[in-house]
TORPA-4810 file (N, C-alpha, C, O; in nm, 3 decimals):
<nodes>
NODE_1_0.085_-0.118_0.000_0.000_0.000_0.000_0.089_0.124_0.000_0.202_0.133_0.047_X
NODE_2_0.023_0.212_-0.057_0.076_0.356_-0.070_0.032_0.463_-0.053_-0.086_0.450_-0.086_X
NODE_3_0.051_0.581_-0.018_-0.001_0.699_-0.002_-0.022_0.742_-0.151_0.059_0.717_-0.240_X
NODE_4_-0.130_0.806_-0.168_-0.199_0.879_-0.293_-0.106_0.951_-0.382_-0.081_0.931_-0.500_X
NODE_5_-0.043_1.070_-0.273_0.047_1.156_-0.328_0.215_1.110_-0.379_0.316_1.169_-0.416_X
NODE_6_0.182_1.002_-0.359_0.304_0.910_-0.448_0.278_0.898_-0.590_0.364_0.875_-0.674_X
NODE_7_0.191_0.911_-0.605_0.125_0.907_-0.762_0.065_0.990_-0.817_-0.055_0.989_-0.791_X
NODE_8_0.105_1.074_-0.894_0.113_1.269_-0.884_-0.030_1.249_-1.026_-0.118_1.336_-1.021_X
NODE_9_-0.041_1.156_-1.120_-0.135_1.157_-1.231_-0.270_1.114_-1.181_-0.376_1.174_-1.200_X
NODE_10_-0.246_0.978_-1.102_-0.370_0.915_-1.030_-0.422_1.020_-0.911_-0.541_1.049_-0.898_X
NODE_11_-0.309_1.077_-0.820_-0.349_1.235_-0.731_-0.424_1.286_-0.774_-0.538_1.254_-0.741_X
NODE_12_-0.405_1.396_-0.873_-0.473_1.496_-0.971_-0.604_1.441_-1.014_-0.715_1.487_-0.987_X
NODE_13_-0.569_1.314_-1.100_-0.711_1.238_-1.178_-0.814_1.239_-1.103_-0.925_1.282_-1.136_X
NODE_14_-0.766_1.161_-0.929_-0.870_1.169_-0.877_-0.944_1.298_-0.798_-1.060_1.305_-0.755_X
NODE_15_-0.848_1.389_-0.794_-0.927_1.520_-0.728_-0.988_1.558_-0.795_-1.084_1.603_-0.733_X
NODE_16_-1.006_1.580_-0.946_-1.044_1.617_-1.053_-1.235_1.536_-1.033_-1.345_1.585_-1.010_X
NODE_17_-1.183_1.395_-1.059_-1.353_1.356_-1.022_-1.442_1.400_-0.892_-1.556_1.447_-0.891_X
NODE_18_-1.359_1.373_-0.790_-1.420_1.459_-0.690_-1.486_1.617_-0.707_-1.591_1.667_-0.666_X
NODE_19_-1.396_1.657_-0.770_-1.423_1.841_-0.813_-1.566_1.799_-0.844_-1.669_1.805_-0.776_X
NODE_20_-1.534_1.738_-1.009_-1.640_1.687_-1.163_-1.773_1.699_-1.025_-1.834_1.803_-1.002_X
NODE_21_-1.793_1.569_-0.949_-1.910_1.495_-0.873_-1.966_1.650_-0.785_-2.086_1.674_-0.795_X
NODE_22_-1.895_1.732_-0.718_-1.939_1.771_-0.600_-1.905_1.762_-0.490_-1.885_1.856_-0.413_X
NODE_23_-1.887_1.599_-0.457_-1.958_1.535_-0.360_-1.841_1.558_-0.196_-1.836_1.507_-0.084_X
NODE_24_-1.759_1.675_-0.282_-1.704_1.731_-0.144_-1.701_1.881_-0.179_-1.622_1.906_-0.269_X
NODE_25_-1.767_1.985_-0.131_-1.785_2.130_-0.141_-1.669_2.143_-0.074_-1.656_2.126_0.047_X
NODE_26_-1.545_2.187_-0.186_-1.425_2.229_-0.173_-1.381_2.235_-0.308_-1.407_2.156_-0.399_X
NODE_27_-1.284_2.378_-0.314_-1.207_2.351_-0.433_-1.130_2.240_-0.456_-1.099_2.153_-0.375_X
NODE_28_-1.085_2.251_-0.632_-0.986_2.139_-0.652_-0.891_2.131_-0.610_-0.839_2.020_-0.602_X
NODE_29_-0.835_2.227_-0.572_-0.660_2.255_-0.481_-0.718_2.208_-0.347_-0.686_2.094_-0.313_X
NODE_30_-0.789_2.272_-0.275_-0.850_2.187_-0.168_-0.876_2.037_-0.144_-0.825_1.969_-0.054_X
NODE_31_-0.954_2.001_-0.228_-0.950_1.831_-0.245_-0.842_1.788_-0.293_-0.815_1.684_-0.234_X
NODE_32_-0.740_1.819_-0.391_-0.561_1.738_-0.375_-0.514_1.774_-0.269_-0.399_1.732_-0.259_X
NODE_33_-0.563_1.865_-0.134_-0.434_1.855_0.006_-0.562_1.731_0.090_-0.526_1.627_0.145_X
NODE_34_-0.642_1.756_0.083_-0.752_1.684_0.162_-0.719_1.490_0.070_-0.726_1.394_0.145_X
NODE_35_-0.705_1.478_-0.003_-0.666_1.303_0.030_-0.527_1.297_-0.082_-0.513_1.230_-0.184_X
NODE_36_-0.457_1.371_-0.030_-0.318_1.326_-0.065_-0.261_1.199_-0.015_-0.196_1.113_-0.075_X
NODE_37_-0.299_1.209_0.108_-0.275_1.144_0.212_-0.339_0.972_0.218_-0.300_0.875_0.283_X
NODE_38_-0.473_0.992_0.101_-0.534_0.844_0.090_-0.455_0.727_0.089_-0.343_0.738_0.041_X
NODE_39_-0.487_0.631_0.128_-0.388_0.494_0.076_-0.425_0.418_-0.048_-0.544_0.388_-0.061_X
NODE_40_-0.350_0.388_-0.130_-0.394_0.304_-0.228_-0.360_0.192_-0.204_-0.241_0.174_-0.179_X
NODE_41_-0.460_0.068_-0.202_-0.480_-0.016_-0.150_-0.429_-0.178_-0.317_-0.354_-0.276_-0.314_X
NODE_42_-0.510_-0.127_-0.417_-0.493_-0.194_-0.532_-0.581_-0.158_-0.641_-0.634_-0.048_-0.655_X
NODE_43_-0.594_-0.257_-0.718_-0.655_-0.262_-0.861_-0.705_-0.344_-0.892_-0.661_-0.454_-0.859_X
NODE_44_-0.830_-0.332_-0.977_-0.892_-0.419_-1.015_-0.798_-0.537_-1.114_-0.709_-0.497_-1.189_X
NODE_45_-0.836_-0.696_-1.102_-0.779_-0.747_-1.157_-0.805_-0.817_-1.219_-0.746_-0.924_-1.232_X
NODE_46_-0.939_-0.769_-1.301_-1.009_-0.826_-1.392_-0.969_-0.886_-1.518_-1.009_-0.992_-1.567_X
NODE_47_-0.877_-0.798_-1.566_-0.768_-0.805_-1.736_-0.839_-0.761_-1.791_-0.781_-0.804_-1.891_X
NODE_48_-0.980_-0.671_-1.861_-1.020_-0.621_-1.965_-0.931_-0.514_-1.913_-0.900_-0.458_-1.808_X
NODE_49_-0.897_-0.515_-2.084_-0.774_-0.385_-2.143_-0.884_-0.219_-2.113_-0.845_-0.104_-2.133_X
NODE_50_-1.002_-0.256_-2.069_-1.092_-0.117_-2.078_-1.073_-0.057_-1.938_-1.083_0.064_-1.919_X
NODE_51_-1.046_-0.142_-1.845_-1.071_-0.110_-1.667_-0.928_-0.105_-1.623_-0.826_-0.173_-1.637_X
NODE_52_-0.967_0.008_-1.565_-0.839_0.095_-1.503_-0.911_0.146_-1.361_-0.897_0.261_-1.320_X
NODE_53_-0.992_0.041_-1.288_-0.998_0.057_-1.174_-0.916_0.025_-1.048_-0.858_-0.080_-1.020_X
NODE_54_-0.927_0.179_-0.957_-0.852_0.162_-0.857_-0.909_0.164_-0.696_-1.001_0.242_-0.669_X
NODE_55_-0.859_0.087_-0.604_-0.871_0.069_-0.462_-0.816_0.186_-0.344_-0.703_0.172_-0.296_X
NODE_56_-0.887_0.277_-0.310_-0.791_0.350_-0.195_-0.926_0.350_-0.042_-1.046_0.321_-0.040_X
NODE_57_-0.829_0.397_0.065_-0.859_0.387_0.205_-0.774_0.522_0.246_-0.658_0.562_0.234_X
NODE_58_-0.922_0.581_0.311_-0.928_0.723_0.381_-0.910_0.656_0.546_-0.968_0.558_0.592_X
NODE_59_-0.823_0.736_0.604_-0.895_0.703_0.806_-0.991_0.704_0.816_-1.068_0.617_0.859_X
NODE_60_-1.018_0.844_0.763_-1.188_0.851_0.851_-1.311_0.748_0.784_-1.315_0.676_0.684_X
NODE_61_-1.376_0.769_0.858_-1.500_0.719_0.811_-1.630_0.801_0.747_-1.702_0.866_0.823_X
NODE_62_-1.650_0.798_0.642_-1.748_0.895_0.579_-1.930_0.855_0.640_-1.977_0.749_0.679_X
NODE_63_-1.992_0.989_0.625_-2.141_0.999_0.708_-2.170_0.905_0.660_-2.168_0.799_0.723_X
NODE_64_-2.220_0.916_0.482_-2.315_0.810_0.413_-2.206_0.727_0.328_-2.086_0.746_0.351_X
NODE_65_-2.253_0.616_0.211_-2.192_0.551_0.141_-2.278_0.670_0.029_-2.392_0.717_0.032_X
NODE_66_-2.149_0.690_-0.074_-2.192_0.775_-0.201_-2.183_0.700_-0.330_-2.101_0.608_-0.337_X
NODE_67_-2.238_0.723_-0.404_-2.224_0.645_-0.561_-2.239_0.767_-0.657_-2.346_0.827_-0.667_X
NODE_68_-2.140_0.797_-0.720_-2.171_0.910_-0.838_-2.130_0.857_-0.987_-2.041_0.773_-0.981_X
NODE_69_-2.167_0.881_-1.097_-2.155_0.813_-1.195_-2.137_0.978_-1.301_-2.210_1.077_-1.311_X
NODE_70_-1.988_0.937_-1.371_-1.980_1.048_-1.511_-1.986_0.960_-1.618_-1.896_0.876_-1.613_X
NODE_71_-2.057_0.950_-1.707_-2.092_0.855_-1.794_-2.021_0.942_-1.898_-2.060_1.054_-1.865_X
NODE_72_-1.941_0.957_-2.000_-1.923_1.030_-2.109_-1.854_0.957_-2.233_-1.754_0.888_-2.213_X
NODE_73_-1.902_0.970_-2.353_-1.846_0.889_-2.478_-1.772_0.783_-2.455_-1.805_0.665_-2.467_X
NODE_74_-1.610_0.854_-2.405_-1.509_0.776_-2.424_-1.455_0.720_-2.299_-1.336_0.703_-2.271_X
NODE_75_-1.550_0.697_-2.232_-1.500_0.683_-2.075_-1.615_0.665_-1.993_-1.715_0.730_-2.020_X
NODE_76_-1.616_0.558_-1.862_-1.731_0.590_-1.854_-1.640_0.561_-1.654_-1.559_0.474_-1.622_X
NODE_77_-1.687_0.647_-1.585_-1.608_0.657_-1.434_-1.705_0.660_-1.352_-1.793_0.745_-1.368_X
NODE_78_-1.711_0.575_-1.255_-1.808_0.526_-1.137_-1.719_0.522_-0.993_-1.654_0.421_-0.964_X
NODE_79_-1.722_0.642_-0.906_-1.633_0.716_-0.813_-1.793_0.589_-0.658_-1.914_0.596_-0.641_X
NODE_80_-1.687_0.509_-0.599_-1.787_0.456_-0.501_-1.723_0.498_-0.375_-1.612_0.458_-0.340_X
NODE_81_-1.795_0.576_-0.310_-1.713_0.584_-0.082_-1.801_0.534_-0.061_-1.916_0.549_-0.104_X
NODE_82_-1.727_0.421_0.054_-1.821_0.367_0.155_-1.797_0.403_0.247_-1.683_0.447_0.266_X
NODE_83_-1.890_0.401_0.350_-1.851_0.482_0.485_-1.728_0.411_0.570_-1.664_0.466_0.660_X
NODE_84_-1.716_0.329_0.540_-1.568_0.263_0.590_-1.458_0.337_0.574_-1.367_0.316_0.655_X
NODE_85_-1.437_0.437_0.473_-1.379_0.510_0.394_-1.311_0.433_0.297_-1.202_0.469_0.254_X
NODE_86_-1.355_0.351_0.268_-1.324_0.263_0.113_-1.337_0.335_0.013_-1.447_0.388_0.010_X
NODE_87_-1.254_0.367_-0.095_-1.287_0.472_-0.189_-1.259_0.348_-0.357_-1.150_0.305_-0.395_X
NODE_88_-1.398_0.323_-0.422_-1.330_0.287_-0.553_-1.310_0.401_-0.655_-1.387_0.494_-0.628_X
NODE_89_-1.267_0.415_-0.716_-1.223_0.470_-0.867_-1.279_0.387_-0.994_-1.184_0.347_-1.061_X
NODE_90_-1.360_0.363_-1.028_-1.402_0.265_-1.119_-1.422_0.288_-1.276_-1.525_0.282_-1.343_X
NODE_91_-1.306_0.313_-1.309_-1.249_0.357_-1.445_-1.275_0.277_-1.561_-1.175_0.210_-1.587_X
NODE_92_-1.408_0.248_-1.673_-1.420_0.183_-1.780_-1.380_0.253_-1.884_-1.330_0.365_-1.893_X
NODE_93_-1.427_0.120_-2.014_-1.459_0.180_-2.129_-1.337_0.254_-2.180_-1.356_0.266_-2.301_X
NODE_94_-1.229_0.305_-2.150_-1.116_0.365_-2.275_-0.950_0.296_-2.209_-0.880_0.312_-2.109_X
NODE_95_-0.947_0.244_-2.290_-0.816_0.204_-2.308_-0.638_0.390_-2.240_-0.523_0.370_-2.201_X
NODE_96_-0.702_0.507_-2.258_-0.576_0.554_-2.242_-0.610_0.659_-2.105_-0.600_0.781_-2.113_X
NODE_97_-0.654_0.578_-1.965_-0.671_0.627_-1.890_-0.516_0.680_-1.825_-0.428_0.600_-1.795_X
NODE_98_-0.500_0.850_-1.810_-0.366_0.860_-1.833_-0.286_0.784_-1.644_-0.164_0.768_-1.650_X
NODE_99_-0.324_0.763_-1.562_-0.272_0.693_-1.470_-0.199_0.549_-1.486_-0.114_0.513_-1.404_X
NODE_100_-0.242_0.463_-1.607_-0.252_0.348_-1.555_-0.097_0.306_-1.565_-0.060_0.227_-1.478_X
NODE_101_-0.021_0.341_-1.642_0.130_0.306_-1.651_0.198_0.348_-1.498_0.277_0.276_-1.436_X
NODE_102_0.140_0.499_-1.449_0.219_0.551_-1.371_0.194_0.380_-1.198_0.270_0.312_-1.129_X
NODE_103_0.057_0.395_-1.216_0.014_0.278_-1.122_0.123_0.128_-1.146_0.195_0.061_-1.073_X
NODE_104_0.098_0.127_-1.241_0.207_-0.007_-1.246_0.332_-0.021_-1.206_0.377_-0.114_-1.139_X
NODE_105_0.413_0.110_-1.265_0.510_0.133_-1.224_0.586_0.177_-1.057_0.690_0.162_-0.992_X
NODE_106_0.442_0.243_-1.051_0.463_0.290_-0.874_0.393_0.146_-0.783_0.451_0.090_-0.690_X
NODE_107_0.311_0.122_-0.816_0.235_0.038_-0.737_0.330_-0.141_-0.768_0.388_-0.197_-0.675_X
NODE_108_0.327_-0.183_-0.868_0.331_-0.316_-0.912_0.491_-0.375_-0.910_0.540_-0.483_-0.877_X
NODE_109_0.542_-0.252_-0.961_0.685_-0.278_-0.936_0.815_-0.227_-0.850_0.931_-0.265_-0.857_X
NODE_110_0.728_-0.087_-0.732_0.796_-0.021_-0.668_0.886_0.056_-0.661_0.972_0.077_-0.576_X
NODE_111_0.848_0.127_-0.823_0.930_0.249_-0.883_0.912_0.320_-0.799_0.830_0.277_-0.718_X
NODE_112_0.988_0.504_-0.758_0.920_0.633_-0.792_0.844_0.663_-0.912_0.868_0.596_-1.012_X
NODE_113_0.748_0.759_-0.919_0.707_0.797_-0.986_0.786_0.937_-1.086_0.783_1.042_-1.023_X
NODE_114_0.833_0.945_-1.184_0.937_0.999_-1.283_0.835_1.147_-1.289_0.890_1.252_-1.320_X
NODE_115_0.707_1.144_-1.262_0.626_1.267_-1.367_0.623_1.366_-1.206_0.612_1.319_-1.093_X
NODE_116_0.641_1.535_-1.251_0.625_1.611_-1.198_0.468_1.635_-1.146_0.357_1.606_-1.189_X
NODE_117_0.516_1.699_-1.037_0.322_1.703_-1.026_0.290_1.863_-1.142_0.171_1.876_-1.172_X
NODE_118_0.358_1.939_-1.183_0.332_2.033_-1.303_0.303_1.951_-1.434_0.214_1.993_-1.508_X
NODE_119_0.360_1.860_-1.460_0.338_1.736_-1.539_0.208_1.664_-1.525_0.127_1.666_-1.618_X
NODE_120_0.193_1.623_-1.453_0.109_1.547_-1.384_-0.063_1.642_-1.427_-0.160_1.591_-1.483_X
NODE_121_-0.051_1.759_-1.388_-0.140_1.859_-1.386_-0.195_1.858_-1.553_-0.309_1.856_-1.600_X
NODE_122_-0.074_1.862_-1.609_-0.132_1.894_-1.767_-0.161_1.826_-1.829_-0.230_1.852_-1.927_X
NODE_123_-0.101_1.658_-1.783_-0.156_1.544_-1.842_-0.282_1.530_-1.830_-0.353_1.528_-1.930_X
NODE_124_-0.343_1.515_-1.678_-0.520_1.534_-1.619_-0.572_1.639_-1.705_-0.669_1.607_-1.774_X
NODE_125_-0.547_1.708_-1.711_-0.637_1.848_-1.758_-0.642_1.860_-1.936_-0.727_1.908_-2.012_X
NODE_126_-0.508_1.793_-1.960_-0.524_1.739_-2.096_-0.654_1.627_-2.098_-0.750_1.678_-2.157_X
NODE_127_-0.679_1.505_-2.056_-0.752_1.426_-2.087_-0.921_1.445_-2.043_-1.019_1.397_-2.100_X
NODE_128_-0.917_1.527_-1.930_-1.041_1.619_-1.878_-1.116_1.702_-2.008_-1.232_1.686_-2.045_X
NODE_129_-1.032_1.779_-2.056_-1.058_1.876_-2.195_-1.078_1.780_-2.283_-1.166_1.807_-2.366_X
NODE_130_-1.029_1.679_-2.294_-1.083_1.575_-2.458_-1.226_1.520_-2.426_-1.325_1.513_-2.499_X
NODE_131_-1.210_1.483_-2.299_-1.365_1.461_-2.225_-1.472_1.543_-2.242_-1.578_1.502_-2.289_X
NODE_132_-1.448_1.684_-2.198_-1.533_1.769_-2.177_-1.602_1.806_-2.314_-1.719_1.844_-2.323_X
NODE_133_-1.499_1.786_-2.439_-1.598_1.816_-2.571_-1.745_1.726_-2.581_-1.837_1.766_-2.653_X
NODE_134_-1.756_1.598_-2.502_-1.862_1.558_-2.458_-1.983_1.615_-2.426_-1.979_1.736_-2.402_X
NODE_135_-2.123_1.542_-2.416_-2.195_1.618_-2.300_-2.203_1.534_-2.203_-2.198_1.413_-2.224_X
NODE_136_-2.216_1.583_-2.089_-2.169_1.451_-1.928_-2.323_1.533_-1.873_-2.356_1.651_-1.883_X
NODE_137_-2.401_1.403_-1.805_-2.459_1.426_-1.747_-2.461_1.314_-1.608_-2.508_1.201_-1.595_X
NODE_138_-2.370_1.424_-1.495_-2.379_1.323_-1.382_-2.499_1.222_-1.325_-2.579_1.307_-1.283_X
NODE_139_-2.549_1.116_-1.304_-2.592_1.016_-1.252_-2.580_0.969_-1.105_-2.493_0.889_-1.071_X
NODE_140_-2.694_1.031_-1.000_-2.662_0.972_-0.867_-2.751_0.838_-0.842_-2.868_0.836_-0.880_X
NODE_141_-2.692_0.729_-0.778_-2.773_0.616_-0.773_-2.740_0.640_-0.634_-2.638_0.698_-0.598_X
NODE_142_-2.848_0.585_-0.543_-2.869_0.551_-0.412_-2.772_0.383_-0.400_-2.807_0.278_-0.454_X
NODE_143_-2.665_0.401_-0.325_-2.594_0.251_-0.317_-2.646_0.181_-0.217_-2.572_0.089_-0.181_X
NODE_144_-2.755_0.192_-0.154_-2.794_0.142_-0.023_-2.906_0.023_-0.069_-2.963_-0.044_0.016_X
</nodes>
């Protein structure tokens, strides 16, 4: 297991959905100091070349369990907290989710991570913007 902020693309990626959802009233600079600190726990280990889902663990324990869904063209991302503070990342549907090399490398084989977090920033915000020519209409399901 690892701390979040070991992984400066998957960091960003995921503050970014958090921002996308809401589902924490805080800026985006706010939500990357608020779970820098997450643990990443693992990955899905399904083998479709489409899923680039990931496993992390907050201390705390969150009020409710949340389910938010960004459904868009080329991607389709299903963000799950459980009040345990289990956090999935549930990344379908496109093959060039820009984390998933950095994960392997940091996570699987116990590299550092090589990419700057200024790097890191433009890569997310690069693949956010190819997204956004989309239309996204968030999806809340009750997980209970």
């Amino acid at each position: 297991m690892k701390a979040l902020k070991q992984f400066p693309i998957l960091h960003r990626f995921y503050a970014k959905v958090i921002a996308i959802t809401g589902i924490i009233e805080l800026s985006y600079n706010e939500v990357l100091g608020r779970i820098e600190n997450y643990t990443v726990t693992g990955r899905c280990m399904c083998g479709d070349t489409d899923c680039a889902t990931v496993y992390m663990k907050n201390d705390t324990e969150n009020e409710a369990e949340v389910c938010e869904i960004l459904p868009y063209d080329k991607a389709f991302i299903i963000l799950h907290i459980k009040e345990d503070g289990c956090h999935e990342l549930e990344a379908l549907e496109a093959i060039n989710y820009p984390y998933v090399q950095e994960f392997v490398d940091v996570f699987d084989k116990g590299m550092a991570s090589s990419c700057s977090d200024e790097y890191a920033q433009e890569i997310v915000d690069s693949f956010f913007k190819e997204l956004a020519k989309e239309e996204l209409q968030t999806i809340v399901v009750d997980c209970n």
